[in-house]
N, C-alpha and C positions, 0 to 999 in steps of 0.2 A: 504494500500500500504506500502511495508516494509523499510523503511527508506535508506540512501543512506550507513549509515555507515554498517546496516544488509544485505543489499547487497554488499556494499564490503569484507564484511566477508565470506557471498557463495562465491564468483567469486575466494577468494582466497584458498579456498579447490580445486578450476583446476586450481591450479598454475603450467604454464607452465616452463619447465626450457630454459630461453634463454640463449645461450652464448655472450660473449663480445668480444671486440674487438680480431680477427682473421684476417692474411692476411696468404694467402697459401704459404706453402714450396713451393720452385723454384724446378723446373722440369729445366734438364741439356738442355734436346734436344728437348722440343716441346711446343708449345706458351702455356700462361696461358687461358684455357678456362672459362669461367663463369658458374660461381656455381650456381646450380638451387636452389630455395628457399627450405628450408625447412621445411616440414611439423607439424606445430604445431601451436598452442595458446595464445599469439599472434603474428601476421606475423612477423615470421623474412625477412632482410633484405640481396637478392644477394649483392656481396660481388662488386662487379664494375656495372658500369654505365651500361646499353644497347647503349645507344647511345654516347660513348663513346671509342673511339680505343683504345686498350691495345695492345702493342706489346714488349715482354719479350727482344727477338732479332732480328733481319735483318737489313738488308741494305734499306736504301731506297735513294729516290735524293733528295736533298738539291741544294738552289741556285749555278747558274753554273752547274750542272750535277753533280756533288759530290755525290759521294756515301757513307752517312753514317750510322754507324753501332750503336746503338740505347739500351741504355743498359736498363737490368732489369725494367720493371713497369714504363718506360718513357712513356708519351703520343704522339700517333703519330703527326707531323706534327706542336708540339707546340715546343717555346721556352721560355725562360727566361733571359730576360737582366739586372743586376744591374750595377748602374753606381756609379762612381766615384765621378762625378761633375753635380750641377741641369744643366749648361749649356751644355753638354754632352746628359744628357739625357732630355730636353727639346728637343735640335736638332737631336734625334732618335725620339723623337714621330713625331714632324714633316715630317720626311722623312719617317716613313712609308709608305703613299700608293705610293711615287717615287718606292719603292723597291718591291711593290710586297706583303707587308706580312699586315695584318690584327691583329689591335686591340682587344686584349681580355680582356682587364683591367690592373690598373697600379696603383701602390703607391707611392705618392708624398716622403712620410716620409722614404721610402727604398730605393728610387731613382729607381724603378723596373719596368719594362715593360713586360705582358705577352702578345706576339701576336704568329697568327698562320702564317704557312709558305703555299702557295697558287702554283700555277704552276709558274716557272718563280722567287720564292723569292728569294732576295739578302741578303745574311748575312755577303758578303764583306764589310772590311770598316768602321766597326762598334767602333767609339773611344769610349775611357773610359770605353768600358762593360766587365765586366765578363760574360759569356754565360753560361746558365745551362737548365739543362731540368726539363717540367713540372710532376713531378709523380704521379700515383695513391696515395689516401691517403684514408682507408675504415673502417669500421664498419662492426658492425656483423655478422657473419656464426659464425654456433659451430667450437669449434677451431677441427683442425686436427688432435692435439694429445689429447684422452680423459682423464679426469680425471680418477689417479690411483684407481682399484679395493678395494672396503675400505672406500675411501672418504666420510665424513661428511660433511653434509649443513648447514649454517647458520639458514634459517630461519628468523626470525625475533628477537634472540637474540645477534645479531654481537654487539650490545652495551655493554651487558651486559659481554659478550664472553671479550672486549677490556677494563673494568672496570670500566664504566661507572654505578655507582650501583644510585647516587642522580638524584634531577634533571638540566635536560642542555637546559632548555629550551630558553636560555637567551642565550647561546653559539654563537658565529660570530654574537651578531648584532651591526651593523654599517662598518661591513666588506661584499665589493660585490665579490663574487664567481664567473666569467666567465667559464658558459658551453658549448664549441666551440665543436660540436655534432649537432644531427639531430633537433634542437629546443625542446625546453620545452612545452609541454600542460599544461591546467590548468586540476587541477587534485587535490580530495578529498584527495590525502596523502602530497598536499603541499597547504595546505587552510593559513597557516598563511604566506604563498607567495602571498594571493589575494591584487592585485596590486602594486605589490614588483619585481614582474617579469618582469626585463626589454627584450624587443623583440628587434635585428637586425638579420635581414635577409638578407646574403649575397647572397641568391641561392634559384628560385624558384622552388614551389613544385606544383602539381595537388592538383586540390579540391578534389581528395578522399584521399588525400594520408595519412598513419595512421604510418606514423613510431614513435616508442615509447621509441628508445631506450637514446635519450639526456634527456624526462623527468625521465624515470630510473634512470640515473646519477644525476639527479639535486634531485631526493627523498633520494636517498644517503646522499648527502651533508644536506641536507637541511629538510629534510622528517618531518610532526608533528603528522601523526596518528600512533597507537597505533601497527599495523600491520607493518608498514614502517618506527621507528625510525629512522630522520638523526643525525648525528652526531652535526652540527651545525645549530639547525632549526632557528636560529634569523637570518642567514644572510643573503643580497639582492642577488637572484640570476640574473644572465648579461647572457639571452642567446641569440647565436650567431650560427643562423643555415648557417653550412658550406657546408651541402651535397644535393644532388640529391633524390630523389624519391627512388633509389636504396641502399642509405646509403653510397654514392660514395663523393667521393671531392678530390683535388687534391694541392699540394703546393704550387701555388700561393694564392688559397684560405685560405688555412689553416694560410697562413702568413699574409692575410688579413685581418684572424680573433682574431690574436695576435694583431696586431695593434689596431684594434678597440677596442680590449678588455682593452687593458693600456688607449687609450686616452677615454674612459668611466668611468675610475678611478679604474677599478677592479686590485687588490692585491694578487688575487689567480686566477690564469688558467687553469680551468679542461680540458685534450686533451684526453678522452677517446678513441682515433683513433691513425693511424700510417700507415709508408709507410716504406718500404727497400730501398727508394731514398734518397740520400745525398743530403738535394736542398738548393742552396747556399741562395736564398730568405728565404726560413723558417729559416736556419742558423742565418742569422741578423734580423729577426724578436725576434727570442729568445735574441739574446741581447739588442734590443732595448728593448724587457719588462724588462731585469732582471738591466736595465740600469736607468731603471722608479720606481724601488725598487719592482716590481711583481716578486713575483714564479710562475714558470708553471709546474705541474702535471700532468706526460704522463701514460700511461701503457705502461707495458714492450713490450707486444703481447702475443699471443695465439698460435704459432706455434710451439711451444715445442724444440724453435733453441738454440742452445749457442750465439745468441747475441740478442741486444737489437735493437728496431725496433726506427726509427725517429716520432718524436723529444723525445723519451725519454731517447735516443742516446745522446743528446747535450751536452755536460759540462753545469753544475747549473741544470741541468733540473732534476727535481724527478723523475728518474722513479722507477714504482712501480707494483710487481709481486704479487702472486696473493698465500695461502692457503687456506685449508680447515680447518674444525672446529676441527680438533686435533693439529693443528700446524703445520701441513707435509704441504711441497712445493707441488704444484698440478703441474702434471708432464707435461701438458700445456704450462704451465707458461714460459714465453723468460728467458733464465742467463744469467750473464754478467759481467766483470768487476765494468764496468758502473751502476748497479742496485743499486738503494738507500734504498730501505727499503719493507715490504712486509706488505699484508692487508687480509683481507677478500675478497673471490674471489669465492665462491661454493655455489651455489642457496641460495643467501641472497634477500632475501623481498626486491621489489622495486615496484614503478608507472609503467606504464606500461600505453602509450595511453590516451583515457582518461575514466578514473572510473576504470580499469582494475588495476590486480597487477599480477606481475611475480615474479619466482624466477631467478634471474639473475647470471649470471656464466660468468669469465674470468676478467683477470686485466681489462678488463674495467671498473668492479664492484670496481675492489679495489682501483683504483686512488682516485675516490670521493672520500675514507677513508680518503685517507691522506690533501687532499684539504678542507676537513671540518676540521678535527683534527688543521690541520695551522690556518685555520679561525679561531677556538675555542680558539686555544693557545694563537692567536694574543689579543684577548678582554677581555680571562681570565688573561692573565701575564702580560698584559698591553703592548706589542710587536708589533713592526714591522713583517711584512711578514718574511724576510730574517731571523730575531731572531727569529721565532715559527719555524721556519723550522730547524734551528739549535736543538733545544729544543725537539721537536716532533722525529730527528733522533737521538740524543744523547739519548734518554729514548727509545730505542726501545731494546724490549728483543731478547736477543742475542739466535740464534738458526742456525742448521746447524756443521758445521766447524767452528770453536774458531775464534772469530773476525768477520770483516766484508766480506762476500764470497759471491758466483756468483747467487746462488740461493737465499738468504735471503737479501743482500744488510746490512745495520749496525744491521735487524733481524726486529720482528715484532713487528707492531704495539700497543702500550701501553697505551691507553687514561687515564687512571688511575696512571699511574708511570708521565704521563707527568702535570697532575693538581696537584698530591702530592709534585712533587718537589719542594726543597725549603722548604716543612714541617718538621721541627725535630720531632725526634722521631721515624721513620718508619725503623722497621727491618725486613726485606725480603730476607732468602736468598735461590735459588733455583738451581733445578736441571738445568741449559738450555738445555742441549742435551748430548746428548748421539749417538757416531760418529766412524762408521765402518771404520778404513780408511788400505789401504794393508802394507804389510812385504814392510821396508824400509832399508837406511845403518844403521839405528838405531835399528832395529827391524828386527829380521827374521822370526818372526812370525804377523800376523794379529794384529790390536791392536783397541780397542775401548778407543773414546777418550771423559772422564768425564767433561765434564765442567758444573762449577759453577757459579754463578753470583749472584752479590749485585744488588737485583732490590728495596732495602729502603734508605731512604736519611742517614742511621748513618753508619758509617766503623763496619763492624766486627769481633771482637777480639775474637781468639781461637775457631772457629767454626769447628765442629766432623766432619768427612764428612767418612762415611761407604761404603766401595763397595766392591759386593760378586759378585764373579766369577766362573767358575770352577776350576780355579787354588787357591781359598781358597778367605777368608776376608781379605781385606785391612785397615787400620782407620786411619786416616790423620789428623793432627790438621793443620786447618787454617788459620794460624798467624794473618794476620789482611788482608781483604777483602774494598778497600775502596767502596764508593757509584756508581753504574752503572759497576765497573771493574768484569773482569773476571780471570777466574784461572781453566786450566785445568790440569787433569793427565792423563795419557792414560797407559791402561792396556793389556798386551798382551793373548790372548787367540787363542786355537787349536781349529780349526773348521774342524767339520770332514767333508769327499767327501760326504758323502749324503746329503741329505738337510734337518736331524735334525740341529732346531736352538738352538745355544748357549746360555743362556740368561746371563745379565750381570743387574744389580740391585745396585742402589743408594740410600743415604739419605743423606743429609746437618740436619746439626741443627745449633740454635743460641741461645748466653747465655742467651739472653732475649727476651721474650715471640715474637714469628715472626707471623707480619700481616698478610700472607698469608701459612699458614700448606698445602697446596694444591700441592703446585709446590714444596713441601721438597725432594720428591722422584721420581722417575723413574726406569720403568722397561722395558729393552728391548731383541729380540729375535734375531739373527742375523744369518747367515747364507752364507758358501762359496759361493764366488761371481764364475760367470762361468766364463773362461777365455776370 
């Protein structure tokens, strides 16, 4: 009989590709309908509840005959109360059934009441509350926008891809990771988890039911086989099943799951999920974790929007977008002002169920990057949460648009620049991108814009920097470059109407021997944008 680890080796030649966390583009004028399963390897999950009402808009009647109008992804016939004062809201739970409406759970520590509204509910009269509604809050379907033509997979190199070359086996322990997702199984790619997995269950599920996608994320974080490297395999994982059968849940739950997650002591909060609702309860759940000295780690979303989905929306909250294995934004991926930093996010090796392995696709994959990475930073730098996290975004390679921009957040992920710093000695200087941007008042023609970057801990002095164009060679001396800064030059270039591309080509050098030769150059093709 072939042992468990040679059968996880077959099962992972039909590695299916599942996506991550996905909520659908809003349709103007027609409800949001539910997404049927899709067909593959293992089950992914509809995207809302069945049992469940989703109403995008309409009217409906509210105590006294009120007719109201019901925004985006609210659930019908529910509310949400936070109070001000516990005597406030003690004296609302009490009058519930005076009024009509029905208990659906409540947190002491948020002052929050969630109940539903019945024929006949009163929502006059209500002191101390802020009122808010309850919203879809979902997991998996492949996102809507697919990944661009081209795109590279992780696989099972995202380690060594973020510079992880020794070993981490030691990495976050004594630090607990909350995974507030579909629960964690036990599973062959997180054996140095056997009896480290702490279970809360906010939300029951069926005896067959096989969703796989919170152990996914917790193989991320935490992973120890060889197939599944995580990031920080010492840490305790804290999981925290918030959803349905369906891979559904909703904000009062998800605020429920913050809560439990700080008063169980965990320091990091993986939310591989998200909703388009504003809800004032998840709102103050997030400060009360970041209030407890916890970070919480959202994905941006999967819907290929200009903004960024809740809670990865919040101030303090990491949210975290998603490339692929050359370093391009995967065109999926939510932007945002708001974006903090970017990961691995294109069929990277995860658990999957149990014994199974997938390849896993969408910022849902790339959160757990950065929530192991903070655990790691925290045990190896000797750190608080709030200072790994400082640490983990200040060391991330800058890509994109010069600075911190929509798509990249402060740029990607660097497990290697974040363990070395603090090391002397390290001279690193690289290409980071190379950036199409149009004819401006400074510029009448097109311009690609060179940027450089110190990704070694020494400043450096008089670095070459070469760039060939078709308007001829350029050669730059660098005056002095300090550690993590950047420096760009942007060069103007004629792109003709057809759509041969331009190429435009880089090289950095440094007076002394640079630890990475790899990232010295860049070469790119570029081509008139249509109007």
């Amino acid at each position: 009989m072939p042992s468990r680890t040679a059968i996880l080796a077959i099962i992972t030649l039909l590695l299916a590709v599942v996506a991550g966390f996905m909520i659908s583009r809003p349709q103007e004028d027609e409800p949001m309908a539910e997404t049927p399963e899709e067909s593959h390897t293992p089950t992914a999950q509809a995207p809302m509840s069945a049992n469940k009402s989703l109403t995008r808009a309409g009217a409906r009647k509210v105590g006294g005959g009120i007719a109201e109008e019901l925004p985006p992804f609210a659930l019908q016939n529910e509310r949400i109360a936070v109070f001000k004062t516990d005597e406030d809201y003690r004296k609302f739970l009490a009058s519930l059934g005076d009024r009509n409406l029905k208990l659906l759970g409540k947190s002491d520590q948020l002052r929050a009441v969630r109940f539903g509204i019945g024929p006949g509910g009163d929502l006059d009269g209500i002191d101390g509350a802020e009122l808010g509604y309850n919203y879809l809050v979902t997991i998996p379907t492949p996102p809507d926008a697919s990944a661009q033509a081209g795109a590279s997979g992780f696989g099972r190199n995202a380690l060594s891809w973020l510079g992880v070359t020794g070993d981490n086996s030691q990495w976050g322990k004594g630090v607990t990771v909350a995974v507030l997702d579909s629960g964690v199984n036990s599973h062959l790619a997180l054996d140095q988890q056997k009896g480290k997995i702490t279970q809360i269950a906010l939300t029951e599920l069926t005896a067959d039911s096989q969703l796989g996608h919170g152990t996914a994320v917790a193989s991320i974080v935490s992973g120890d086989h060889p197939l599944t490297p995580g990031v920080a395999p010492a840490s305790d994982i804290l999981s925290i099943r918030i959803t349905d059968d369906s891979g559904s849940s909703d904000s009062f739950t998800l605020a429920d799951g913050i809560i439990q997650a700080v008063d169980a002591g965990a320091k990091v909060i993986n939310i591989s999920m998200g909703s388009y609702g504003d809800s004032n309860v998840v709102r103050n759940a997030v400060e009360y974790a970041q209030s407890s000295g916890a970070v919480i780690v959202a994905s941006s979303g999967n819907s290929g929007l200009e903004t960024v989905a809740y809670p990865a929306a919040y101030e303090g909250v990491i949210a975290v977008g998603a490339v692929e294995a050359q370093g391009e934004h995967l065109d999926f991926s939510n932007t945002g002002e708001n974006l903090g930093i970017t990961a691995p996010g294109y069929s990277v090796n995860a658990a999957w169920g149990e014994e199974q392995l997938t390849q896993f696709s969408g910022t849902s994959a790339s959160a757990p990057f950065i929530s192991g990475a903070i655990a790691a930073t925290m045990t190896e730098k000797n750190l608080t949460a709030s200072q790994a996290t400082d640490l983990v975004l200040g060391n991330a390679n800058d890509s994109g648009l010069p600075g911190a921009d929509n798509a990249y957040g402060t740029g990607i992920l660097d497990l290697g620049r974040i363990m070395n710093s603090g090391t002397p000695g390290i001279y690193d200087a690289a290409i980071a991108s190379q950036v199409l941007v149009p004819p401006s008042v400074n510029s009448t023609l097109p311009q690609v814009l060179v940027t450089v970057q110190n990704r070694g801990t020494e400043t450096l002095i008089n670095s070459p920097l070469t760039i060939n164009s078709p308007s001829g060679t350029q050669t730059i001396n660098i005056s002095s470059l300090a550690p993590g800064a950047i420096q760009t030059y942007p060069v103007s270039v004629l792109l003709p109407n057809n759509e041969t591309p331009v190429t435009v080509s880089s090289t950095v050098q440094t007076t002394e021997t640079d630890s990475n030769a790899t990232n010295n150059s860049r070469s790119d093709g570029f081509v008139k944008q249509a109007p």
